[in-house]
Backbone as a chain_set.jsonl record, in Angstrom:
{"seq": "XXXXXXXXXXXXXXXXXXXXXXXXXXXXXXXXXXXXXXXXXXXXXXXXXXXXXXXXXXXXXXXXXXXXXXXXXXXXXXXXXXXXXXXXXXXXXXXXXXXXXXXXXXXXXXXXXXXXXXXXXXXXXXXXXXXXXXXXXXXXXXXXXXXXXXXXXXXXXXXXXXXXXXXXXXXXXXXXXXXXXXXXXXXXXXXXXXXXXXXXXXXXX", "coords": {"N": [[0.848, -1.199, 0.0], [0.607, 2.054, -0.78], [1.8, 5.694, 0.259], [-0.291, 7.528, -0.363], [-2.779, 6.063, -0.408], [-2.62, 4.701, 2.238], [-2.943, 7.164, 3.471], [-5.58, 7.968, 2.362], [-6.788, 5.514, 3.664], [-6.573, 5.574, 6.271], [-7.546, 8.157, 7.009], [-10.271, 7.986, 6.263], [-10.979, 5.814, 7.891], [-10.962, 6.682, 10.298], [-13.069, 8.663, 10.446], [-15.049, 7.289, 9.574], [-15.782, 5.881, 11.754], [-15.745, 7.656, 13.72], [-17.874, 9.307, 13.14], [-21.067, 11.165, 12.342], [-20.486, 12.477, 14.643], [-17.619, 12.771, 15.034], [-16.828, 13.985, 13.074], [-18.174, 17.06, 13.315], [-16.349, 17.611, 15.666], [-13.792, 17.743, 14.86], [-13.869, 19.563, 13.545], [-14.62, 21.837, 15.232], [-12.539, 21.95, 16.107], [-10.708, 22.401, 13.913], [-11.3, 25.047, 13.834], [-10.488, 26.53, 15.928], [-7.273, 27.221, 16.802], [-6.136, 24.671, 16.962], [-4.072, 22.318, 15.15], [-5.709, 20.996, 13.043], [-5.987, 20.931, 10.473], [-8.935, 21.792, 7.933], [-8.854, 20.48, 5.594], [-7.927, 17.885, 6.021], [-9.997, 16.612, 6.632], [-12.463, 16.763, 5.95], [-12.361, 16.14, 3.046], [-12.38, 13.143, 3.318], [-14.694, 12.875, 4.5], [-16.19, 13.503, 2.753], [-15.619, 11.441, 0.548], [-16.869, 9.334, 1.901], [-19.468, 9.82, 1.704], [-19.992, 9.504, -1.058], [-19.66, 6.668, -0.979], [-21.844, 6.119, 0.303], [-22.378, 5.919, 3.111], [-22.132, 7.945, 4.756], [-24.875, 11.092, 5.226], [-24.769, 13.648, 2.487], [-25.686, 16.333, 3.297], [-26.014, 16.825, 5.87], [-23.083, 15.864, 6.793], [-22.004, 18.37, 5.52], [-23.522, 20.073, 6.76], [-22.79, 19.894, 9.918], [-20.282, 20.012, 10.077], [-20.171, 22.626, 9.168], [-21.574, 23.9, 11.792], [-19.885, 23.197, 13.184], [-17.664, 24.469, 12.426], [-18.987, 27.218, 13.458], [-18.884, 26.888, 16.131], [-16.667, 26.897, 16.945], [-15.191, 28.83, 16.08], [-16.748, 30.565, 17.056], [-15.898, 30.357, 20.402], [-13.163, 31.196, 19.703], [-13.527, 33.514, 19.04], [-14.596, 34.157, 21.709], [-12.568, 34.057, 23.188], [-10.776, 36.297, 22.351], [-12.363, 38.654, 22.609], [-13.275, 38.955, 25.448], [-10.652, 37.872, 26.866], [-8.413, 39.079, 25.491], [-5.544, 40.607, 24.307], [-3.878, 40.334, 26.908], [-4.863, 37.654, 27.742], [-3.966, 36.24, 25.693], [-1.448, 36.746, 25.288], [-0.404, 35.202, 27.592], [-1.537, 33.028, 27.707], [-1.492, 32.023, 25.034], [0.504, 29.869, 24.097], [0.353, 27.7, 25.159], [-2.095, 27.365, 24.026], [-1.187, 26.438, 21.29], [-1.108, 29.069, 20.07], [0.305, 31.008, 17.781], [2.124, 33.626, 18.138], [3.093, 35.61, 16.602], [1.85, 34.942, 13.747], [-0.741, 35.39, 14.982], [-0.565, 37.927, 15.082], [-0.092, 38.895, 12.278], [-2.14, 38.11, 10.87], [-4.19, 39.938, 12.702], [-3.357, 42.236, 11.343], [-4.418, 41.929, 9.021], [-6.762, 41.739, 9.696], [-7.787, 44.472, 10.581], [-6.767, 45.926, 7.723], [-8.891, 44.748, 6.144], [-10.776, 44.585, 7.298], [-14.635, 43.963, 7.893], [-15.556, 41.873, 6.494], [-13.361, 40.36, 5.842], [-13.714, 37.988, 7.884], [-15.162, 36.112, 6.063], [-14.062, 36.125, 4.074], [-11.368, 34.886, 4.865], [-11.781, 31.911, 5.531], [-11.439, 30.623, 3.368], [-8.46, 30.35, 3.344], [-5.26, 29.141, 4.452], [-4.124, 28.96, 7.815], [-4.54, 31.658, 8.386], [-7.502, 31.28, 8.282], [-7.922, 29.713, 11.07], [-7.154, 31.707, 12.874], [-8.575, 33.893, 12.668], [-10.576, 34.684, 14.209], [-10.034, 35.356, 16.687], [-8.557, 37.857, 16.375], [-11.007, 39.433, 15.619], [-12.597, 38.986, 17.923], [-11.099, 40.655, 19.528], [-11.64, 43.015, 18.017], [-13.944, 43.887, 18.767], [-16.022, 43.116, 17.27], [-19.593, 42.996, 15.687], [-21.755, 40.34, 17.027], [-23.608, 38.699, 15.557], [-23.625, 39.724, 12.74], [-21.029, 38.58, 12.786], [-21.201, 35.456, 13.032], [-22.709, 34.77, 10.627], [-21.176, 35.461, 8.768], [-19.005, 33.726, 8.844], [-20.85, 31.097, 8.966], [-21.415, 31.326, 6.195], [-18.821, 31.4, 4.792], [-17.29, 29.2, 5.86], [-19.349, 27.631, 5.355], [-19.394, 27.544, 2.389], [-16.905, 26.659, 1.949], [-16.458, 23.969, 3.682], [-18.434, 22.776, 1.714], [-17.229, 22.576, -0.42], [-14.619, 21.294, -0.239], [-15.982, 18.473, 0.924], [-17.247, 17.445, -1.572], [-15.304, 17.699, -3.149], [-13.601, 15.362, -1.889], [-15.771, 13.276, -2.373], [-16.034, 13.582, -5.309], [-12.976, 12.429, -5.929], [-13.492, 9.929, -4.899], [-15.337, 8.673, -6.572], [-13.787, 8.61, -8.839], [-12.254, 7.07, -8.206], [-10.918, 4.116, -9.316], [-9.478, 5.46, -11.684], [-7.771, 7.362, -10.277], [-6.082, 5.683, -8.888], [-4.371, 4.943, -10.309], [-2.391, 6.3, -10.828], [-1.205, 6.684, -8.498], [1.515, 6.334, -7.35], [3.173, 8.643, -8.526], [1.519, 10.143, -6.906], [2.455, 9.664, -4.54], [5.355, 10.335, -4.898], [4.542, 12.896, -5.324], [3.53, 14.053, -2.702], [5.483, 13.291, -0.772], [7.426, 15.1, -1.942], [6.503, 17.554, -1.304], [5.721, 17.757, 1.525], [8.66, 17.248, 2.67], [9.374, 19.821, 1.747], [7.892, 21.547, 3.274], [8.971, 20.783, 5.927], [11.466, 21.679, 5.626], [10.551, 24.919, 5.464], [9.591, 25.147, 7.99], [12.289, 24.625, 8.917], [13.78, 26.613, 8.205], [12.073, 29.13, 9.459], [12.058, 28.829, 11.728], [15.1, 29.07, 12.882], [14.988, 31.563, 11.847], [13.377, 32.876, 13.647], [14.869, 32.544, 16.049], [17.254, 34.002, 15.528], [16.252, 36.232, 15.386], [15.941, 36.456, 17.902], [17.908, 36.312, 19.641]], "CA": [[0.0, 0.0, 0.0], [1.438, 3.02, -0.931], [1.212, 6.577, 0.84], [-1.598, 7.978, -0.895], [-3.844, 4.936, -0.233], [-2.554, 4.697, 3.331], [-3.309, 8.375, 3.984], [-6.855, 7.527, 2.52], [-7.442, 4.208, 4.154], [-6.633, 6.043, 7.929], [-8.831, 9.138, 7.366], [-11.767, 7.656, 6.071], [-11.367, 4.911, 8.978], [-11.039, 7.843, 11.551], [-14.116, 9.449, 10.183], [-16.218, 6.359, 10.034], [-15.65, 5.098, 13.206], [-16.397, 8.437, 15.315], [-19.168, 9.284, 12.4], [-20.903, 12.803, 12.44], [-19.468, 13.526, 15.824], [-16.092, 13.251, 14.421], [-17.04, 15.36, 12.001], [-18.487, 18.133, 14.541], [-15.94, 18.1, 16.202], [-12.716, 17.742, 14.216], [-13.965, 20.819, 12.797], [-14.593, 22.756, 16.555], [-10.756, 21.819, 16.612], [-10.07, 23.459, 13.328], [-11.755, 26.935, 13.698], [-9.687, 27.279, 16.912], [-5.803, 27.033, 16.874], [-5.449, 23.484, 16.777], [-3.936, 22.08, 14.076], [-6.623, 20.111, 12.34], [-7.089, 21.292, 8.818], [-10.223, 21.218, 6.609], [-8.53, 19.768, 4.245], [-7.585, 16.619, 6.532], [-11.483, 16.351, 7.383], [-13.87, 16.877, 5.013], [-12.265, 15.35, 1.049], [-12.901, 12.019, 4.352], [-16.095, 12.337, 4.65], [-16.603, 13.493, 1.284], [-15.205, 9.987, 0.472], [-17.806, 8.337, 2.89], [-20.895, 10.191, 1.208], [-19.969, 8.428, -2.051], [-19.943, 4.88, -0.56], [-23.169, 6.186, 0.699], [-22.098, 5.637, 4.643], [-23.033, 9.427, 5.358], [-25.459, 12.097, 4.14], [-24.288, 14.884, 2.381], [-26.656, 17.23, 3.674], [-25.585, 16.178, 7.432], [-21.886, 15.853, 6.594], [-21.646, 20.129, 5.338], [-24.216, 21.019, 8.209], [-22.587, 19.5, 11.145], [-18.978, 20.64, 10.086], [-20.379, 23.577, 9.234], [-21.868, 24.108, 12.975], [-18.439, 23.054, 14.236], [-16.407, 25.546, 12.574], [-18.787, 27.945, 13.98], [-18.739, 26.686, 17.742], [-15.255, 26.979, 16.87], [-15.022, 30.275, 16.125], [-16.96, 31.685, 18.503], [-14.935, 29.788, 21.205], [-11.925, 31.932, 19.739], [-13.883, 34.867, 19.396], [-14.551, 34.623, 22.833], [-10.806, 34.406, 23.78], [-10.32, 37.66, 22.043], [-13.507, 39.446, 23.081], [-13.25, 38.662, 26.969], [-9.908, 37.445, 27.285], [-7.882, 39.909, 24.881], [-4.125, 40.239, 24.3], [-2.957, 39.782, 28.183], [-4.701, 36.254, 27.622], [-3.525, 35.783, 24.437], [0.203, 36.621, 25.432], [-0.296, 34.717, 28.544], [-1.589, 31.364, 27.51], [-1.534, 31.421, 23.62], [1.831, 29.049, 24.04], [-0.585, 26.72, 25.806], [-3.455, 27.077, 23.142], [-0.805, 26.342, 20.096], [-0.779, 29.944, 19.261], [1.322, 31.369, 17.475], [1.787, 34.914, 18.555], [3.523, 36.495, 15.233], [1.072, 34.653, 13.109], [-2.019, 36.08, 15.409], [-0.527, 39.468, 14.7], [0.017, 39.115, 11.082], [-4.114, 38.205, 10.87], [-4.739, 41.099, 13.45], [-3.407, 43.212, 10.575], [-5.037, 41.303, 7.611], [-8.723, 41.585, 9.818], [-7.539, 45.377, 10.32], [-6.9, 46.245, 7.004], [-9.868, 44.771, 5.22], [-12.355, 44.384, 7.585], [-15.144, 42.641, 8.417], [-15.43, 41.13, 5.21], [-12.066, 39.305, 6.137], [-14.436, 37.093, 8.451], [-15.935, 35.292, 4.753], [-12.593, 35.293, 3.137], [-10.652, 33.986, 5.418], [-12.537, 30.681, 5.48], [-10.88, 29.993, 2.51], [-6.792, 31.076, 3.787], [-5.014, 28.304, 5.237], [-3.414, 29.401, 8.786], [-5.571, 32.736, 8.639], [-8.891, 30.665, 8.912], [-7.783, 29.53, 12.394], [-7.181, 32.542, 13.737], [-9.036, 34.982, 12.548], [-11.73, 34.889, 14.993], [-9.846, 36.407, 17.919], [-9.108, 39.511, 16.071], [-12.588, 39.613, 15.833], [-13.471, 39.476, 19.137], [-10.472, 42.053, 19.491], [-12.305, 44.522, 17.44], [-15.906, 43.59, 19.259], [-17.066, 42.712, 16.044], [-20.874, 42.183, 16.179], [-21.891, 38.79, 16.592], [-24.657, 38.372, 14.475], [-22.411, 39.509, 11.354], [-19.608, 37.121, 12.627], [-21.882, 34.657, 12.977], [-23.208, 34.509, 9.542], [-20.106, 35.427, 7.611], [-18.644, 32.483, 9.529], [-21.058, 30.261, 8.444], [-21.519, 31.382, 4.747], [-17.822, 31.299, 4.554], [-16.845, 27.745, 6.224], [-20.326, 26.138, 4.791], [-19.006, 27.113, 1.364], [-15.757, 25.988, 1.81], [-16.602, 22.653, 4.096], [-19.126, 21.838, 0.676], [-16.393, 22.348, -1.815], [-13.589, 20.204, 0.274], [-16.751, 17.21, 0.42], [-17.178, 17.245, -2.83], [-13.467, 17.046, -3.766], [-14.008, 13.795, -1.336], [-16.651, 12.817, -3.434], [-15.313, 13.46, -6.834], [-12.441, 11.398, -5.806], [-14.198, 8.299, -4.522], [-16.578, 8.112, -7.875], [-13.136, 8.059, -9.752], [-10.709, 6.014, -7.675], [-10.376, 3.615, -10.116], [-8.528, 6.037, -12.694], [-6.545, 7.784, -9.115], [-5.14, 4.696, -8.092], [-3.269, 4.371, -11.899], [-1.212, 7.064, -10.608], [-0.768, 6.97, -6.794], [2.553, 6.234, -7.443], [3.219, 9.95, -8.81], [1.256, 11.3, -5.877], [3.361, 9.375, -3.375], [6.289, 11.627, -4.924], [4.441, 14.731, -4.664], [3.48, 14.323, -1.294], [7.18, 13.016, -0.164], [7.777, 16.303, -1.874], [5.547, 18.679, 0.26], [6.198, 17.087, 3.232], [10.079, 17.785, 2.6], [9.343, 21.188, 1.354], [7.151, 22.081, 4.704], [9.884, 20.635, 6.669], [12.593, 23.046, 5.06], [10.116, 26.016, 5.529], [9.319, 25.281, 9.087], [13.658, 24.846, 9.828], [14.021, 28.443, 7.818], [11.41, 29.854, 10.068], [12.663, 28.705, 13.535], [16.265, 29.952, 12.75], [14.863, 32.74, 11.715], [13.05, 33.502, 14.73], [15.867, 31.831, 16.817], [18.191, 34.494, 14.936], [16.053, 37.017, 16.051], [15.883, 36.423, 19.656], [19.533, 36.379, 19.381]], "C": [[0.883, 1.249, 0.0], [1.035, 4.28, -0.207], [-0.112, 6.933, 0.619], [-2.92, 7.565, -0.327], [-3.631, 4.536, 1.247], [-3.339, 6.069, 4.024], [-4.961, 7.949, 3.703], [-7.86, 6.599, 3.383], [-7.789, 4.918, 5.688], [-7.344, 6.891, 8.226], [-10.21, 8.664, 7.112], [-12.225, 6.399, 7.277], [-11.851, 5.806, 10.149], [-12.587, 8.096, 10.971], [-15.363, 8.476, 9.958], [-16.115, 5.559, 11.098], [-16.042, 6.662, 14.204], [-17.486, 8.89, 14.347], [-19.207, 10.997, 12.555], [-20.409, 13.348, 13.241], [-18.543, 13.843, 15.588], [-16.382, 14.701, 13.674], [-17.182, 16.749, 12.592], [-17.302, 18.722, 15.229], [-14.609, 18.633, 16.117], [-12.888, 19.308, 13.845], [-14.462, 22.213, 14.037], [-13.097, 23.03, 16.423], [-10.362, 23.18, 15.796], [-10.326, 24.339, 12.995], [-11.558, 27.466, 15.013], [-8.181, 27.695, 16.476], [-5.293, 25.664, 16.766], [-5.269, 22.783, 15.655], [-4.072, 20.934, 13.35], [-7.293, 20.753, 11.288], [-7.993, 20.765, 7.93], [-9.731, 20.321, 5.923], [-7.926, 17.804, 4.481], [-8.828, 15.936, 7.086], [-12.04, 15.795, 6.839], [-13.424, 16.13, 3.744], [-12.811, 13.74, 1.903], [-13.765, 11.706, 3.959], [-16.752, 12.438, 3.69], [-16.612, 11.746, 0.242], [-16.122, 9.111, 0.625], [-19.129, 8.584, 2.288], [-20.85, 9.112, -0.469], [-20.021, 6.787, -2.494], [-20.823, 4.774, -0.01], [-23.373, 5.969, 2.346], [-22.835, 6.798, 5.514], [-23.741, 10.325, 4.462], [-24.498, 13.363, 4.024], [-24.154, 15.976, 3.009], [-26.212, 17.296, 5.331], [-24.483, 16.364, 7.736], [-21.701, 17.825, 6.738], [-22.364, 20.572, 6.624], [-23.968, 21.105, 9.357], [-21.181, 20.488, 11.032], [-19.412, 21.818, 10.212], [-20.919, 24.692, 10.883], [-20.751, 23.605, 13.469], [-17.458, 23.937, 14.045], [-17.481, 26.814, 12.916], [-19.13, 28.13, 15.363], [-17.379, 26.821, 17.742], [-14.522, 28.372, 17.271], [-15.343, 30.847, 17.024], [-16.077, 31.64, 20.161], [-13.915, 30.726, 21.163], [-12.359, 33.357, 19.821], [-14.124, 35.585, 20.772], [-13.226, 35.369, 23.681], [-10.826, 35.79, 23.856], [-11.285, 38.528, 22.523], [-13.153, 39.295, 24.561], [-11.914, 38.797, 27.913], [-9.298, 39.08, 26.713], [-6.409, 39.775, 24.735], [-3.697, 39.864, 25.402], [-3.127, 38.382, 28.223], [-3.878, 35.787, 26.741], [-2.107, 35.488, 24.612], [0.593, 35.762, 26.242], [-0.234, 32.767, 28.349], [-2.334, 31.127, 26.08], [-0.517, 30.17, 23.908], [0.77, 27.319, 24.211], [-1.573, 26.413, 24.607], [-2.637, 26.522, 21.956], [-0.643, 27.648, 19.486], [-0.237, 30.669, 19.119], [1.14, 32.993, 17.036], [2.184, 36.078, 16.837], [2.256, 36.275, 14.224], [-0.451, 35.411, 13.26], [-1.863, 37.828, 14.604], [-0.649, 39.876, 13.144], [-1.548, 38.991, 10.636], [-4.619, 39.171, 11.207], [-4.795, 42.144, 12.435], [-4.378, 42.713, 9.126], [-6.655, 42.127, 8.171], [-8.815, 43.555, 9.776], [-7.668, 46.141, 8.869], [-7.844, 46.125, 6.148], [-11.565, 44.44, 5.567], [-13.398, 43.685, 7.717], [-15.307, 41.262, 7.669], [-14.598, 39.71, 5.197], [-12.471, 37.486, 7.027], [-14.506, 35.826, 7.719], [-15.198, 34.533, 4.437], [-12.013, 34.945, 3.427], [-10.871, 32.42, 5.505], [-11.643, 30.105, 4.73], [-9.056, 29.95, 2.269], [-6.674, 30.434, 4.361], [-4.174, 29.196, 6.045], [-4.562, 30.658, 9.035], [-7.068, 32.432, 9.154], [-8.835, 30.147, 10.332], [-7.518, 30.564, 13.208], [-7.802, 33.767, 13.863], [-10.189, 35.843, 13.106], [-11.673, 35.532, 16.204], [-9.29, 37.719, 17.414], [-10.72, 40.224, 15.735], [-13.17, 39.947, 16.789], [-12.589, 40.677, 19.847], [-11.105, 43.179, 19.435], [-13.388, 44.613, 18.334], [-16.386, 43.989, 18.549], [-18.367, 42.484, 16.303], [-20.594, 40.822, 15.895], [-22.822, 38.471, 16.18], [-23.947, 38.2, 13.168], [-21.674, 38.655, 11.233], [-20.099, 36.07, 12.704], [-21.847, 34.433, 11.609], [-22.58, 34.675, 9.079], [-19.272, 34.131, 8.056], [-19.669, 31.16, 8.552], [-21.479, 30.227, 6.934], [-20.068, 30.84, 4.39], [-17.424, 29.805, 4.596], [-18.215, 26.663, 5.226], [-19.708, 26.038, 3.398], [-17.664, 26.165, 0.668], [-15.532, 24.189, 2.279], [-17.37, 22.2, 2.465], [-18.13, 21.444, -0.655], [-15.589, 21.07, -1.469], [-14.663, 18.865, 0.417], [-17.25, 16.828, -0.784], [-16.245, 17.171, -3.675], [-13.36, 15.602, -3.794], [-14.628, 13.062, -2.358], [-16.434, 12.538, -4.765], [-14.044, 12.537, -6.944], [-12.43, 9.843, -5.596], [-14.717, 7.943, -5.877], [-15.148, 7.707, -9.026], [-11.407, 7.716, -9.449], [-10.215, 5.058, -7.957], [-8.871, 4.046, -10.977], [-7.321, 6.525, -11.592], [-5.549, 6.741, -8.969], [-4.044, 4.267, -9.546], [-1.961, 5.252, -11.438], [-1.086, 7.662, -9.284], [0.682, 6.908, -6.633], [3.308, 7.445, -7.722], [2.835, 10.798, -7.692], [2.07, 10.754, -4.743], [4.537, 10.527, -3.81], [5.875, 13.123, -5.102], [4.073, 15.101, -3.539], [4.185, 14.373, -0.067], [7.744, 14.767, -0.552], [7.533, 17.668, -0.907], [5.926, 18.388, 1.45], [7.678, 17.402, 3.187], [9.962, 19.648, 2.43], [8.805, 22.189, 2.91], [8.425, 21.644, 5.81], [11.181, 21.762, 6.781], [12.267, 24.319, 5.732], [10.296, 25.989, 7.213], [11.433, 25.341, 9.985], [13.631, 26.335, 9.857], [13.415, 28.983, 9.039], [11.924, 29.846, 11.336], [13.921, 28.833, 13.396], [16.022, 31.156, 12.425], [14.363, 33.68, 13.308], [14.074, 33.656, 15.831], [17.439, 33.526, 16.597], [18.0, 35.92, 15.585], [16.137, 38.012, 17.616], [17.079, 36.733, 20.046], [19.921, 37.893, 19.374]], "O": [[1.82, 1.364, 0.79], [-0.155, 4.23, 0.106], [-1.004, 6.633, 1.412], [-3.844, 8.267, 0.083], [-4.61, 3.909, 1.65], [-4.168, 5.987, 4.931], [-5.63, 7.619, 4.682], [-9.044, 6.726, 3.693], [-8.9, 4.876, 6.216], [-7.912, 6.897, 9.318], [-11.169, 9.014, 7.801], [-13.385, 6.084, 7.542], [-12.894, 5.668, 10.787], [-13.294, 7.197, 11.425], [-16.52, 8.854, 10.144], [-16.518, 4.397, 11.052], [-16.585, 6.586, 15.306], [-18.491, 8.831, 15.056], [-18.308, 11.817, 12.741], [-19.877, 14.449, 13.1], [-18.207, 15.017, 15.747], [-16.179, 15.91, 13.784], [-16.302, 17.574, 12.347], [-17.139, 19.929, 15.408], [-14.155, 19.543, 16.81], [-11.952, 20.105, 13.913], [-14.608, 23.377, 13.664], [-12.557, 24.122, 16.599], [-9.988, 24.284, 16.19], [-9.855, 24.798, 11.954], [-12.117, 28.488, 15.41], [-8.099, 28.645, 15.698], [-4.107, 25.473, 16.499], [-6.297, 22.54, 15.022], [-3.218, 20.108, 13.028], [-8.472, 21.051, 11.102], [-7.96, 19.696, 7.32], [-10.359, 19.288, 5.691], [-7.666, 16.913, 3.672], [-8.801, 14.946, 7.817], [-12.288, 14.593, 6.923], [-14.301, 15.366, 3.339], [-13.615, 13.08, 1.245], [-14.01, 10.715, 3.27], [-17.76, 11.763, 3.484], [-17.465, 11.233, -0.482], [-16.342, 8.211, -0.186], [-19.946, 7.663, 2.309], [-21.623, 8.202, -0.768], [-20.232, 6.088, -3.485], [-21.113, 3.655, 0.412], [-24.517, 5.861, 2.786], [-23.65, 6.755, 6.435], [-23.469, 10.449, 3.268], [-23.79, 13.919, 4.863], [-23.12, 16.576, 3.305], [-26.238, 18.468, 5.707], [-24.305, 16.958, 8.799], [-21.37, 18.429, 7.758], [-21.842, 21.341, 7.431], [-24.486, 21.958, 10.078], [-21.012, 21.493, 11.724], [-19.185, 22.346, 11.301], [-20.677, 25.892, 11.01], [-20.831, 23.676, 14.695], [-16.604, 24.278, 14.863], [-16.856, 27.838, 12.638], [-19.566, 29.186, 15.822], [-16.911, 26.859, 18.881], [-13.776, 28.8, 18.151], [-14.654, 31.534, 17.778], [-15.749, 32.606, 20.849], [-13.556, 31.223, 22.23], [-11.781, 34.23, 20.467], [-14.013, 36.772, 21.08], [-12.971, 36.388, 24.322], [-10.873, 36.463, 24.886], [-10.688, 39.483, 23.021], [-12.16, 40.021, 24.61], [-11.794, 39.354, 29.003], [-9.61, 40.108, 27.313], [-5.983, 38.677, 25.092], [-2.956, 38.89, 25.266], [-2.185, 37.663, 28.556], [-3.062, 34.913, 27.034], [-1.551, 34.44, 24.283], [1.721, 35.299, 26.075], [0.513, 31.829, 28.626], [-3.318, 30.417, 25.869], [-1.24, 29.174, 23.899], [0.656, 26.297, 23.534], [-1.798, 25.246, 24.285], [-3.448, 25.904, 21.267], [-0.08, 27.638, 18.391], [0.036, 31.372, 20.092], [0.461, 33.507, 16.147], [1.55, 36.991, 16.309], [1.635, 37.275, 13.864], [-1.158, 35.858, 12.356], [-2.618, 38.541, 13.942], [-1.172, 40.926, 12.773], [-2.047, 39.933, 10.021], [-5.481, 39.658, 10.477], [-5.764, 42.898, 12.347], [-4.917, 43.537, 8.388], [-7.423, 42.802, 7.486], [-9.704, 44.07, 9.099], [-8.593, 46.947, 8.758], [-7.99, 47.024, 5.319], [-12.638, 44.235, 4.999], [-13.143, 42.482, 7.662], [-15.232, 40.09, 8.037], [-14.877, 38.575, 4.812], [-11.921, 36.39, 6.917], [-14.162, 34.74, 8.185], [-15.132, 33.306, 4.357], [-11.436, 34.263, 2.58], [-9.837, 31.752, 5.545], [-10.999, 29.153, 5.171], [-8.507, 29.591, 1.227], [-7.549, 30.366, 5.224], [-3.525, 30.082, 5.489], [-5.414, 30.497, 9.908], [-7.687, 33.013, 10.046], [-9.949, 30.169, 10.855], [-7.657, 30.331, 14.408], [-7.698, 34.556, 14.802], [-10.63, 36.956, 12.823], [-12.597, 36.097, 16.79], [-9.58, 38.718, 18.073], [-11.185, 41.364, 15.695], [-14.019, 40.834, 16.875], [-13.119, 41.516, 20.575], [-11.223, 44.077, 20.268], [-13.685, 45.773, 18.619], [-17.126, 44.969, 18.623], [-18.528, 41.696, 17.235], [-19.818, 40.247, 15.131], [-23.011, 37.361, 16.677], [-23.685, 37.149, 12.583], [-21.43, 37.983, 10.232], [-19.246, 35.263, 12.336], [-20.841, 33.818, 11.255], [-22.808, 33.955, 8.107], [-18.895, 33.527, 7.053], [-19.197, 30.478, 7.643], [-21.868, 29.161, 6.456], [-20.048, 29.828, 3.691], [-17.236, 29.189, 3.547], [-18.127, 25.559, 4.689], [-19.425, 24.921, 2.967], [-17.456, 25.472, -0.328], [-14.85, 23.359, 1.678], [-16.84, 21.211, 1.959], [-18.172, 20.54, -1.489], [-15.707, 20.016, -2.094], [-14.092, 17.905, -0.101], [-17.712, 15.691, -0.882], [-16.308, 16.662, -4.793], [-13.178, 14.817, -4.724], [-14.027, 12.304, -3.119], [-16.612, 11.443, -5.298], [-13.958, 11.86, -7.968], [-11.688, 8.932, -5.963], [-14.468, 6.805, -6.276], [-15.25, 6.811, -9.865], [-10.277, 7.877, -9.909], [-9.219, 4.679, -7.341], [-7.774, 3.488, -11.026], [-6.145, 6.236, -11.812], [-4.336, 6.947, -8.937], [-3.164, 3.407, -9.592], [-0.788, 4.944, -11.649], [-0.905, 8.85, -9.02], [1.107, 7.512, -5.649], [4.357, 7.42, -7.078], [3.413, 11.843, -7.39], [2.368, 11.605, -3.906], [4.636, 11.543, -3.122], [6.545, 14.155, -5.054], [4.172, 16.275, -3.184], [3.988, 14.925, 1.017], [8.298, 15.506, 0.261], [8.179, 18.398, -0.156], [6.525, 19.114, 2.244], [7.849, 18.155, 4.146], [10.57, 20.468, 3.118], [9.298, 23.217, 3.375], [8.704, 22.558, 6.586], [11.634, 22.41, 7.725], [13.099, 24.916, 6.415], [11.102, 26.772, 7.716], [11.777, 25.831, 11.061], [13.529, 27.106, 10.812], [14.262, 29.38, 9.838], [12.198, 30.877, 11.949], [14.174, 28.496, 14.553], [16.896, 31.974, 12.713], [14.825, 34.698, 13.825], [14.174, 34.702, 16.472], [18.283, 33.847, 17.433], [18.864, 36.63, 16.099], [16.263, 39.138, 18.098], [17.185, 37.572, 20.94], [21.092, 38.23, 19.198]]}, "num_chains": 1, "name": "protein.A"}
């Protein structure tokens, strides 16, 4: 069994074995700080709707209500808590204080809007909810740009799922190709993440 088909075999086991809860909740995880991306969720369960295991309709609506119990969770942080928490026991939450700031300015510069589009910004979609409660964004707005944003994005990533399952015949001709582009990435993210922590490391210095 080659990567590809390993990586498949273990998420779609994970995700039918804890079922919609998984789903729910995997996706509370990843509209906090913890680092459980969409994209390691949902193509899953997208997967699972095509072997007919879960509904569609069930699948987008649940995630979709998890990334925004998610959010609000972080929005709270930032609304209640604010930077003294943030500085205090981000380390603890996973978060990563430069990164928060570099969002702080993204939600800054473009506003509430940033709520929608972020959804779709890997790293930015996890955090972008405590500059939110920073600003004391309404929560009605963040509400609903939250869930326009994540529902559209949870339906696209299950239907990736989906579109892959219906033609995993023709995939599996060339898993062998995606094992070396995923050996690639995975090397490439490794690289980035040394650069970065010498960099910071360099800083501190």
């Amino acid at each position: 069994m080659g990567i590809t088909e390993f990586i498949v075999s273990l998420g779609t086991h994970v995700i039918e074995t804890t079922g919609y809860a998984g789903v729910f909740l995997l996706m509370v995880a990843e509209s906090m700080v913890l680092p459980v991306p969409s994209e390691a969720v949902m193509p899953f369960a997208g997967f699972l709707v095509a072997e007919g295991t879960l509904s569609s309709i069930a699948v987008v609506a649940l995630a979709t209500l998890g990334s925004l119990a998610g959010s609000l969770l972080s929005y709270a942080v930032g609304r209640f808590g604010g930077r003294p928490f943030v500085g205090r026991f981000g380390r603890y939450l996973l978060l990563d204080a430069h990164d928060l700031n570099v969002t702080d300015r993204f939600f800054q510069r473009h506003g509430t809007l940033t709520v929608f589009v972020s959804r779709f910004i890997p790293v930015v979609r996890h955090l972008i909810s405590i500059p939110a409660g920073l600003g004391r964004m309404r929560l009605l707005p963040f509400s609903l740009l939250t869930i326009a944003g994540a529902g559209l994005w949870n339906a696209f990533l299950t239907w990736c799922g989906f579109s892959l399952r219906r033609n995993w015949t023709t995939v599996t001709q060339y898993t062998g190709l995606i094992d070396i582009g995923i050996i690639g990435v995975l090397a490439l993210l490794v690289i980035l993440f040394l650069i970065r922590h010498l960099r910071r490391r360099a800083g501190r210095d």
